[in-house]
C-alpha positions in Angstrom: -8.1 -6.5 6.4 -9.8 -6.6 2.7 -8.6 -9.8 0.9 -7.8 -10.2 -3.3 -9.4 -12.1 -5.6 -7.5 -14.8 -8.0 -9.0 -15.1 -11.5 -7.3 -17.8 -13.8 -7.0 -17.9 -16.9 -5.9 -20.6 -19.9 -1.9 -19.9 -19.5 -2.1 -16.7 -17.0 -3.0 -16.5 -13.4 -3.2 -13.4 -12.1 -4.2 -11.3 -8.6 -6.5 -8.8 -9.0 -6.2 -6.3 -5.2 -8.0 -2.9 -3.9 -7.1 -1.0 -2.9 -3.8 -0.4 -3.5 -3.0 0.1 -0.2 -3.3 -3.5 0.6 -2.6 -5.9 -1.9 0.4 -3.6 -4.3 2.2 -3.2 -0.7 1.6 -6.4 0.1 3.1 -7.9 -3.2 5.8 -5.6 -3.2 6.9 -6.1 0.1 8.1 -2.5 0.6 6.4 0.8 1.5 4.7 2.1 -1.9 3.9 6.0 -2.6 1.7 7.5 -4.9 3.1 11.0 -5.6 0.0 12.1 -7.6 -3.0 10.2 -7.6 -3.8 12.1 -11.1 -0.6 10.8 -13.1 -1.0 6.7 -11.5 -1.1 4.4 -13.7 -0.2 1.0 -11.6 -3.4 0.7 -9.8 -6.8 1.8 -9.2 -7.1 5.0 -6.5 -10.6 5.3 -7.0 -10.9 4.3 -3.6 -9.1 7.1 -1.7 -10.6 9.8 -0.1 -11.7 12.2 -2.7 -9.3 15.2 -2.1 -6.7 12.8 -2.1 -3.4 14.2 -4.3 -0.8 11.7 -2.5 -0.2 8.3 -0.8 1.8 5.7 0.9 1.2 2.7 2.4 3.8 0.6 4.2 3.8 -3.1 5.3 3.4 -4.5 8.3 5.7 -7.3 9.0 4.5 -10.3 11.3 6.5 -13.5 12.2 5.0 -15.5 9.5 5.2 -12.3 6.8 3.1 -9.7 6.3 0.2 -9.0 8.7 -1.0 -5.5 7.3 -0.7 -2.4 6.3 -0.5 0.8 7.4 -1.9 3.9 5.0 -1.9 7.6 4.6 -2.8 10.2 2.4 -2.2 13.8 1.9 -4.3 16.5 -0.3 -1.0 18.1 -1.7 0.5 16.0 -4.5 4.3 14.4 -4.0 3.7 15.0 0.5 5.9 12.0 0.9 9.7 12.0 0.1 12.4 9.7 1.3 11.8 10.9 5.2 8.2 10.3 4.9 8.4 6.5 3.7 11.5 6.1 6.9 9.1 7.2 8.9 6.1 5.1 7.9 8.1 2.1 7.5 9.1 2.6 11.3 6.2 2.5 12.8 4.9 -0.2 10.5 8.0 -1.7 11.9 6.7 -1.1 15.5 3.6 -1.9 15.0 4.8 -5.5 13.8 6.7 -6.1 16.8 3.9 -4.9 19.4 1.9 -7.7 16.9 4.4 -10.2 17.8 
């Protein structure tokens, strides 16, 4: 698992992740899609495969929180509707539990 940085400032501390697909989904707690790596604007996607149009990532929940992520990325831009993330979320789920 890739780990954050903090960076502090005089009134400001804030978390600087990448890729996305750890530390955004991490934060937010809840699967996260990129419909079009082209239009993003909330993070860096730099580091996703080149022919990479769309994304999601979905958390992995462990007894004490979140334990990791799990990823995947389409060459077609919006690949992942309201099925997709269900589905991702589920076997993040399962994966938790087997992690238990």
């Amino acid at each position: 698992m890739q780990t954050g940085s903090w960076r502090s400032g005089p009134r400001l501390q804030t978390i600087t992740w990448r890729p996305f697909r750890l530390g955004y989904t991490v934060l937010a707690q809840a699967a996260v899609v990129v419909e079009d790596v082209d239009t993003e604007r909330r993070f860096d996607t730099a580091l996703l495969a080149s022919d990479t149009r769309s994304a999601i990532a979905a958390p992995v929940f462990g007894p004490e929180g979140v334990r990791g992520v799990l990823t995947g990325q389409s060459s077609m831009p919006c690949a992942f509707d309201s099925g997709a993330v269900d589905f991702i979320q589920s076997l993040a789920n399962i994966v938790g539990t087997a992690l238990k």
